[in-house]
py3Dmol code that shows the C-alpha trace and the ligand (Angstrom):
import py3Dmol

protein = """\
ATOM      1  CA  UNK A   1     -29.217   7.863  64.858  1.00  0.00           C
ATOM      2  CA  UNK A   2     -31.960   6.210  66.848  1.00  0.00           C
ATOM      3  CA  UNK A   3     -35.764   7.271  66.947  1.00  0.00           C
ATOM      4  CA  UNK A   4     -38.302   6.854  70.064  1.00  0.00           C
ATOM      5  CA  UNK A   5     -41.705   7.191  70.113  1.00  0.00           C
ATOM      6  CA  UNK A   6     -43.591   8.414  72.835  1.00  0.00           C
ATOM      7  CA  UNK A   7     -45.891   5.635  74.419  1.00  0.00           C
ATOM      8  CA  UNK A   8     -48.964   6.751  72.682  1.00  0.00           C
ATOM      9  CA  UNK A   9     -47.329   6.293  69.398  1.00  0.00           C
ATOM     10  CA  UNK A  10     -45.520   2.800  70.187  1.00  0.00           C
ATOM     11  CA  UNK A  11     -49.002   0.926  70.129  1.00  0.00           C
ATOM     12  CA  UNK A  12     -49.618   2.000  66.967  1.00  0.00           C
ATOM     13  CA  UNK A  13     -46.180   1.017  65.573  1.00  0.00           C
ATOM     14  CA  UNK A  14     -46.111  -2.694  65.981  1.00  0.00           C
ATOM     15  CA  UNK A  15     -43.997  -5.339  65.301  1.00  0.00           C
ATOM     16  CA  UNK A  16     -42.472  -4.390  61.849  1.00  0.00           C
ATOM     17  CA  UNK A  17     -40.373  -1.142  62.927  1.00  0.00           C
ATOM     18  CA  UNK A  18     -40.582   1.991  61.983  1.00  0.00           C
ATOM     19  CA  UNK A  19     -43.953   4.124  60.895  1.00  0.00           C
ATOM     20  CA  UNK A  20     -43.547   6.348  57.659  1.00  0.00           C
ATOM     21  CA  UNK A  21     -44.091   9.948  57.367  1.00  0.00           C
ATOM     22  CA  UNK A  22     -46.613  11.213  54.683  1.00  0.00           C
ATOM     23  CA  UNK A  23     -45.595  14.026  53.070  1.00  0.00           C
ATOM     24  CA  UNK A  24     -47.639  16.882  50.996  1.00  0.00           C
ATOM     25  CA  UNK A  25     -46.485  19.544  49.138  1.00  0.00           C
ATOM     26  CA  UNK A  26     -47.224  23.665  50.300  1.00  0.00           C
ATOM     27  CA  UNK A  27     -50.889  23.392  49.243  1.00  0.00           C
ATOM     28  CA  UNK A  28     -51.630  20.468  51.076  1.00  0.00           C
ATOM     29  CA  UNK A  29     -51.856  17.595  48.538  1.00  0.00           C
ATOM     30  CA  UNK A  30     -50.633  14.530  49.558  1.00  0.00           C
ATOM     31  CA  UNK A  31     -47.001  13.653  47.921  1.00  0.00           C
ATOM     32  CA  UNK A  32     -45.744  10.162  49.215  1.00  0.00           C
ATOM     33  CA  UNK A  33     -44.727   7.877  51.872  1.00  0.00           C
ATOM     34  CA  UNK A  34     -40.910   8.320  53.338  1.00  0.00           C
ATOM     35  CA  UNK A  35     -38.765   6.923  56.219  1.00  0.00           C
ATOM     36  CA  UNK A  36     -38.043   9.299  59.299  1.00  0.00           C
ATOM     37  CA  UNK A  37     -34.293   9.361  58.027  1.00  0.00           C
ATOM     38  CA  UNK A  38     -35.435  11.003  54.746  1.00  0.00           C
ATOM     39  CA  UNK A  39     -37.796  13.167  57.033  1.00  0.00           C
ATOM     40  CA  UNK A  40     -35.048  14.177  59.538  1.00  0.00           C
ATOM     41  CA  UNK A  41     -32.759  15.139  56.315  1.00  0.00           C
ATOM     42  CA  UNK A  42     -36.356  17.336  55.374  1.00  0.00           C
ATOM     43  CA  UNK A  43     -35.874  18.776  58.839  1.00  0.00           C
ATOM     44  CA  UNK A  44     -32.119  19.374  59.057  1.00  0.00           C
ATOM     45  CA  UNK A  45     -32.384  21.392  55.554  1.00  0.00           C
ATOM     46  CA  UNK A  46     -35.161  23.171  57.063  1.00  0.00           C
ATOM     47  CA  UNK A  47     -37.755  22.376  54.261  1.00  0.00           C
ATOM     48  CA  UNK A  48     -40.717  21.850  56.378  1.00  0.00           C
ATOM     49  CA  UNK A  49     -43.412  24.600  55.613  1.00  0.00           C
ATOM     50  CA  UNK A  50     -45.825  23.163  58.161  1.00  0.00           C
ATOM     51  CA  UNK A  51     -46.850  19.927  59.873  1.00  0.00           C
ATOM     52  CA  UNK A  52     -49.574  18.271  61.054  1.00  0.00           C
ATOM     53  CA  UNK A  53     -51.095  15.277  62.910  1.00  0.00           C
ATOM     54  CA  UNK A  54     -51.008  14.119  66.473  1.00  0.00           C
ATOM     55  CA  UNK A  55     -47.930  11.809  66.558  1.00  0.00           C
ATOM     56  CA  UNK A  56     -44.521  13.244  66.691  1.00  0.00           C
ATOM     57  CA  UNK A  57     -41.500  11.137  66.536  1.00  0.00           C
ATOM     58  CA  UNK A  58     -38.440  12.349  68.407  1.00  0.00           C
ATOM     59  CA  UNK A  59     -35.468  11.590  66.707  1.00  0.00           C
ATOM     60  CA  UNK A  60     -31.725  11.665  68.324  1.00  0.00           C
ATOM     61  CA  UNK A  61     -28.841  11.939  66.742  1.00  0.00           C
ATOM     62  CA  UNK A  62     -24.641  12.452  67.828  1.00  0.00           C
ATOM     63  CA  UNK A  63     -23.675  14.443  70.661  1.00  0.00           C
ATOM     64  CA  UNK A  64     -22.111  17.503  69.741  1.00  0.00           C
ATOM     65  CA  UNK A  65     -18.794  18.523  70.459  1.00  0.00           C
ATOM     66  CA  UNK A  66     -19.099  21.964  70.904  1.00  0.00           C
ATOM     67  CA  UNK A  67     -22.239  22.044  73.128  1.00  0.00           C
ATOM     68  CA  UNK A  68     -22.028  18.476  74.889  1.00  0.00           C
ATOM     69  CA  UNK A  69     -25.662  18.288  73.989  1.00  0.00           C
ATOM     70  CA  UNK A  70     -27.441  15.185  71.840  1.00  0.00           C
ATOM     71  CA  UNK A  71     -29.042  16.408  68.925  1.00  0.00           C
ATOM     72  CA  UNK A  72     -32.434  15.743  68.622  1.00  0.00           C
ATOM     73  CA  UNK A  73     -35.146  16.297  65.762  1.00  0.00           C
ATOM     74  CA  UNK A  74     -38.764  16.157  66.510  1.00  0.00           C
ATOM     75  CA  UNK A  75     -40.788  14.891  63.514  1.00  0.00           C
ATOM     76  CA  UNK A  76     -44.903  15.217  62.995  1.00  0.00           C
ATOM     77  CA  UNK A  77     -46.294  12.739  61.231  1.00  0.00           C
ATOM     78  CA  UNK A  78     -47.312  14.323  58.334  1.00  0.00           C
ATOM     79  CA  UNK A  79     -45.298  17.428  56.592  1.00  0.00           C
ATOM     80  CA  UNK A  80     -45.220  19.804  54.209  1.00  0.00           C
ATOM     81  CA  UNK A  81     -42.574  20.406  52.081  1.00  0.00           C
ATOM     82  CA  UNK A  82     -41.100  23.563  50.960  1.00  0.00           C
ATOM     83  CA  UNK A  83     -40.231  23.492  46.917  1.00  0.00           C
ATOM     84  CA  UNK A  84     -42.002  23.901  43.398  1.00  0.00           C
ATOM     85  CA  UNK A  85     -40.791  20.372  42.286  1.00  0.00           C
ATOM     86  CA  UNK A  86     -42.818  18.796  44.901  1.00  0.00           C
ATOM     87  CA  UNK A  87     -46.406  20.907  43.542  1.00  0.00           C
ATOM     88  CA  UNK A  88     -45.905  19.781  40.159  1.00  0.00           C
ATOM     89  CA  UNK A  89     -45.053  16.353  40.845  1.00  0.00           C
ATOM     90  CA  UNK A  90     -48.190  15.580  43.013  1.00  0.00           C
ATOM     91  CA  UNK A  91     -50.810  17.398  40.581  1.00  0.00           C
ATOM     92  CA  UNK A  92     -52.582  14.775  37.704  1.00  0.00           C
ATOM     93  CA  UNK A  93     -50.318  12.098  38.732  1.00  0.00           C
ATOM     94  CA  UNK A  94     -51.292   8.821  37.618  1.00  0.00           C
ATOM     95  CA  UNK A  95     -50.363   6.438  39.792  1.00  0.00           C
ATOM     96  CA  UNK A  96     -48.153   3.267  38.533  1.00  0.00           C
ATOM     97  CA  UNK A  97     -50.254   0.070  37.956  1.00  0.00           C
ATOM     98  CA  UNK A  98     -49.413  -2.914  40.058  1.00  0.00           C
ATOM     99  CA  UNK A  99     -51.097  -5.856  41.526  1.00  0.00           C
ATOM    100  CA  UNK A 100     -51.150  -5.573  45.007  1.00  0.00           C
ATOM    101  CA  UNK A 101     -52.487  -2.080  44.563  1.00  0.00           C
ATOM    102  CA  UNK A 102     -55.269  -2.884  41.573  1.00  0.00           C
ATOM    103  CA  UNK A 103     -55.921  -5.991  43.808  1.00  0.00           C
ATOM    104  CA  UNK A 104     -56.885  -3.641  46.734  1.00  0.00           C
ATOM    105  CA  UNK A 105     -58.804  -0.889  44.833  1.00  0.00           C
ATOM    106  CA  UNK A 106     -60.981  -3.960  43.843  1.00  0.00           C
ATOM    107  CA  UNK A 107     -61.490  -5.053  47.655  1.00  0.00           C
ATOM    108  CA  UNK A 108     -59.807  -8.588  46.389  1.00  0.00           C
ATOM    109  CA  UNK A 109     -63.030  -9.177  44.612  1.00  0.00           C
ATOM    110  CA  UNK A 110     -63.290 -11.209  41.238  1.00  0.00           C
ATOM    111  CA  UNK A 111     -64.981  -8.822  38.717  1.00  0.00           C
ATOM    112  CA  UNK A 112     -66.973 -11.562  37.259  1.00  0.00           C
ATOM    113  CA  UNK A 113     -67.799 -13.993  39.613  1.00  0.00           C
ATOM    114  CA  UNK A 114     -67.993 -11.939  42.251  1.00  0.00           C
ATOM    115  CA  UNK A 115     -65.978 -14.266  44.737  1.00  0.00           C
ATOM    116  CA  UNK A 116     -63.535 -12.834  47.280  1.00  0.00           C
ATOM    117  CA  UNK A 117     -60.425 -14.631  46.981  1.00  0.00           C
ATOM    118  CA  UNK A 118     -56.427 -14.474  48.220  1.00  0.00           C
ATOM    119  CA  UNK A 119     -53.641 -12.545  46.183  1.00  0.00           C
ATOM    120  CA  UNK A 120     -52.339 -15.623  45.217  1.00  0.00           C
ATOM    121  CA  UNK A 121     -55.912 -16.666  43.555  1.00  0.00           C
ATOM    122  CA  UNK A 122     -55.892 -13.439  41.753  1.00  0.00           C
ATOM    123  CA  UNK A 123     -55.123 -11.870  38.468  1.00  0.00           C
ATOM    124  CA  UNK A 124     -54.885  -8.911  36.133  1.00  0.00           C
ATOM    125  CA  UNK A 125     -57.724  -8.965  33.892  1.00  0.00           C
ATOM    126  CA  UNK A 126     -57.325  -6.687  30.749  1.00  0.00           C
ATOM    127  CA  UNK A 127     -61.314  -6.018  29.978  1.00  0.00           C
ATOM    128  CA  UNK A 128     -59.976  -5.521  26.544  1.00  0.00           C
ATOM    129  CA  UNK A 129     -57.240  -8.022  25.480  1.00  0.00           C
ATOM    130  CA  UNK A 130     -53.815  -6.803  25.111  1.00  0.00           C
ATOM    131  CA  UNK A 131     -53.836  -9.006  21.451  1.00  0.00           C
ATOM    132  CA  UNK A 132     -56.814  -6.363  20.824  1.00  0.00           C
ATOM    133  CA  UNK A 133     -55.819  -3.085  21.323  1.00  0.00           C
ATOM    134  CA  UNK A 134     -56.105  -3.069  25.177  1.00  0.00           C
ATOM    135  CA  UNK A 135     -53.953  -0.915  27.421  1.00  0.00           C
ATOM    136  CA  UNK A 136     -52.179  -1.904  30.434  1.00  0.00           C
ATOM    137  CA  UNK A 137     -53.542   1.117  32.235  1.00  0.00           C
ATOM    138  CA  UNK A 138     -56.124   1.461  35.396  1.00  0.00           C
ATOM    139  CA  UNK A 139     -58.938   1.851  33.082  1.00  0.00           C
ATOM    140  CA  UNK A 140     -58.817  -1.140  31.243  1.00  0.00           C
ATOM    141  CA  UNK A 141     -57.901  -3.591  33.900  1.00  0.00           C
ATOM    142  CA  UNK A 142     -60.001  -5.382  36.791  1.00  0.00           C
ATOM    143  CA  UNK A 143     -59.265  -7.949  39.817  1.00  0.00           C
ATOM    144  CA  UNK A 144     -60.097 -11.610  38.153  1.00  0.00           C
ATOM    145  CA  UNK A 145     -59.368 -14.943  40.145  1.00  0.00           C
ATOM    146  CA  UNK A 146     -57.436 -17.396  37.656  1.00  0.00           C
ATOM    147  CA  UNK A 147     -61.058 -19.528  36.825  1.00  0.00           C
ATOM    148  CA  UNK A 148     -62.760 -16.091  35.676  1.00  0.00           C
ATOM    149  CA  UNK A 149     -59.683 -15.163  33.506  1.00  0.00           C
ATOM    150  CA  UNK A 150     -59.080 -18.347  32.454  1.00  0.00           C
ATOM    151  CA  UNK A 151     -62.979 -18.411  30.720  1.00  0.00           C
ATOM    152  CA  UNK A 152     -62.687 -15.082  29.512  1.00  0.00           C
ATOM    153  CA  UNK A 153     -59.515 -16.181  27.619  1.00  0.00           C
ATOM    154  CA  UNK A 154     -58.529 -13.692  24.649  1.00  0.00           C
ATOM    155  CA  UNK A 155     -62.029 -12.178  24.814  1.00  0.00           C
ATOM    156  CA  UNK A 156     -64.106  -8.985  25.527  1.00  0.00           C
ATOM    157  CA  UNK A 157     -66.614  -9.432  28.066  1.00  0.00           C
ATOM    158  CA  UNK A 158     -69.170  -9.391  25.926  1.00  0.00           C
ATOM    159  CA  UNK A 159     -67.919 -11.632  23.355  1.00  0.00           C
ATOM    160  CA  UNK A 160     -67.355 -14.241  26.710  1.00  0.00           C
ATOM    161  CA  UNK A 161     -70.679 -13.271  28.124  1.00  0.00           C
ATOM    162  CA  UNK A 162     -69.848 -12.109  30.767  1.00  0.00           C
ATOM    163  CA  UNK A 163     -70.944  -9.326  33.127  1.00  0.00           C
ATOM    164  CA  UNK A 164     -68.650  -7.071  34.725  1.00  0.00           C
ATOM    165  CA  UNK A 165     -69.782  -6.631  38.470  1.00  0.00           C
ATOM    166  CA  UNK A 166     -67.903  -2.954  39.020  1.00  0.00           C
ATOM    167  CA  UNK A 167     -66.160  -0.695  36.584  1.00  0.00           C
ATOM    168  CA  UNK A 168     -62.235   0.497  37.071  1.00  0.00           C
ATOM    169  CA  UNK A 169     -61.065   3.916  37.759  1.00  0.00           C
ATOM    170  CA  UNK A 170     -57.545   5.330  38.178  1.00  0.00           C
ATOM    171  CA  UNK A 171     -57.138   5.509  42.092  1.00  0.00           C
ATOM    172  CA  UNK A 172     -56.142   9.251  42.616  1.00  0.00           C
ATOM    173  CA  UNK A 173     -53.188  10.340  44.861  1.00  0.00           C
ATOM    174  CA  UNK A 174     -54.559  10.147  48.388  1.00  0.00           C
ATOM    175  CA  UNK A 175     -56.632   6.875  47.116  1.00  0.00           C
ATOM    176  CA  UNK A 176     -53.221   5.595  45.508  1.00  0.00           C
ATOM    177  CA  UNK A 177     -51.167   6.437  49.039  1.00  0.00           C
ATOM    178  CA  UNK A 178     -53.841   4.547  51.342  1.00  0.00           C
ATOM    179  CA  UNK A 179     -53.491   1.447  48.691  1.00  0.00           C
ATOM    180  CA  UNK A 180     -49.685   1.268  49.474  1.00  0.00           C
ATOM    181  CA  UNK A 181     -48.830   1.352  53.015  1.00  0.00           C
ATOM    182  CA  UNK A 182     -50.639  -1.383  55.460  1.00  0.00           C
ATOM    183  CA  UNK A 183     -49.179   0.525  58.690  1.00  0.00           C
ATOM    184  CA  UNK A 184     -51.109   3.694  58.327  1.00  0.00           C
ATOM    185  CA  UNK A 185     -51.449   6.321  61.646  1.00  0.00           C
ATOM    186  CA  UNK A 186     -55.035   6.924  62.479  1.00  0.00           C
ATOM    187  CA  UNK A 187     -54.354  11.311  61.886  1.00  0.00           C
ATOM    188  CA  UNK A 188     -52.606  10.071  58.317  1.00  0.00           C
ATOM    189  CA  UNK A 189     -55.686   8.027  57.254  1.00  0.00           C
ATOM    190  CA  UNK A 190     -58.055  10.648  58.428  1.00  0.00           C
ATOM    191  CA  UNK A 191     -56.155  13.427  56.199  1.00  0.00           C
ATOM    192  CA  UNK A 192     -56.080  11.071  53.166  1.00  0.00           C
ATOM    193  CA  UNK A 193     -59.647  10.134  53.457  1.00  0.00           C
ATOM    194  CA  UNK A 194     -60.683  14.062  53.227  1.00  0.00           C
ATOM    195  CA  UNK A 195     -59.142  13.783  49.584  1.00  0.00           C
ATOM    196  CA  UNK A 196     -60.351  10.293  48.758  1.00  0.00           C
ATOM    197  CA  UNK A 197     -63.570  11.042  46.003  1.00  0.00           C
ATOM    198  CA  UNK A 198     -66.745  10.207  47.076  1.00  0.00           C
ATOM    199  CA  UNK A 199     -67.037   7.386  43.996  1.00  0.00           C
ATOM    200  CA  UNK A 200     -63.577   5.304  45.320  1.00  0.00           C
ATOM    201  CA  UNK A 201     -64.579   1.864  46.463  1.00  0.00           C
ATOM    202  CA  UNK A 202     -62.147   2.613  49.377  1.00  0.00           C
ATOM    203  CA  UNK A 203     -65.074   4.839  50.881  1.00  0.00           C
ATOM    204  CA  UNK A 204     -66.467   1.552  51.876  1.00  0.00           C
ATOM    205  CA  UNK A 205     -63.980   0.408  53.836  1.00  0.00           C
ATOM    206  CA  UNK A 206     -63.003   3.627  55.691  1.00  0.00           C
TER     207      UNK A 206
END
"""
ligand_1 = """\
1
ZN
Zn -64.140 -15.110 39.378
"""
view = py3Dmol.view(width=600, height=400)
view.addModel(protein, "pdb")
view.setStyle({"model": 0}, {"cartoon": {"style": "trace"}})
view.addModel(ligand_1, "xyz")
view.setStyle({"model": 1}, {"stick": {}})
view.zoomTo()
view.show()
C-alpha cells in the first residue's frame, strides 16, 4: 500500500514520513496516536463512527481482480472509533510517567533554579525521596537539571531549603497526547487544546 497526501497536507508532513491519526472514542475523548495502516485496517472493518478535521489522507491499495479498479481508502485526520473497549480505556487514564514527557509538561524548566536547560541536562526529581516513602508517580516528581538534584541529594525540599518554583500535576489525556507526538496537524492540536484544563502549563505555549 502507498499513501498520498494532497498538496495542502504535504507541507505539513515534512521530512520524517508519515503524519499519525488521532483517534477518540464515540463520545469524543481523545484515545491515542496511530499510523494510517492501523487507521486504514479501522476503515476496512468499518469501525469509524465519525471523523473530523481538515486533512484527509488518501490511501491506495492492490488493484482488484474482479473490478480492475485500485482500491483506495480516504482517511480524516482524526476518527472516532466504534467499540465499548475504546470508552473505558480513555476515561481516568493516567498517563505512564516518562522523561521526555515530564520534561515537557515542565517546559524543560529546572524546578529549583529556575534555569531552562537541554534533555540531556535534565533529571527526574522525586520531591519526596524514593528512600522516604516517595512515589514514582506525576505528583511527586518535577523537571531538575543534574546541579539542582545533585544539592537536593536524599532530601525534601524543605529539609534542602529549597523552593519549588511550580507544583506537578498528572497531565490528562489530551494534555498527555500533545506531550507525545512533535508532528502534530494544526485541526489535531486545535481539538486537543479544547480538552487541555485551563491550569496545564501547556496553555502557555498553545
Ligand atoms: Zn536547577
Amino acid at each position: 500500500m502507498m499513501a498520498q497526501l494532497n498538496s495542502a497536507q504535504a507541507a505539513a508532513v515534512g521530512q520524517g514520513g508519515f503524519p499519525l491519526i488521532l483517534t477518540l472514542d464515540m463520545h469524543g475523548v481523545p484515545h491515542r496516536w496511530i499510523t494510517w495502516q492501523h487507521a486504514c485496517y479501522y476503515y476496512a472493518k468499518e469501525r469509524i463512527a465519525w471523523s473530523l478535521g481538515g486533512t484527509v489522507f488518501t490511501i491506495y491499495g492492490g488493484i482488484s481482480r474482479l473490478s480492475g479498479r485500485r482500491s483506495e481508502i480516504s482517511a480524516a485526520s482524526i476518527i472516532a472509533i466504534r467499540g465499548k473497549a475504546m470508552a473505558i480505556r480513555s476515561f481516568n487514564n493516567v498517563p505512564p510517567l516518562n522523561n521526555r514527557e515530564l520534561f515537557h509538561r515542565d517546559r524543560h524548566l529546572c524546578a529549583y533554579c529556575g534555569g531552562v536547560f537541554s534533555t540531556t541536562r535534565l533529571t527526574r526529581d522525586h520531591i519526596t525521596p524514593f528512600s522516604r516513602g516517595g512515589r514514582d508517580a506525576w505528583m511527586n516528581v518535577v523537571t531538575a537539571c543534574r546541579a539542582c538534584n545533585e544539592r537536593k541529594s536524599d532530601r525534601s525540599p524543605e529539609q534542602a531549603g529549597m523552593e519549588l518554583l511550580y507544583a506537578p500535576y498528572v497531565p490528562n489525556r489530551a494534555e498527555y497526547l500533545i506531550l507525545t507526538n512533535r508532528r502534530i496537524l494544526a485541526d489535531q492540536m486545535e481539538f486537543l487544546a479544547q480538552h487541555v484544563p485551563a491550569q496545564s502549563r501547556l496553555r502557555h505555549a498553545m
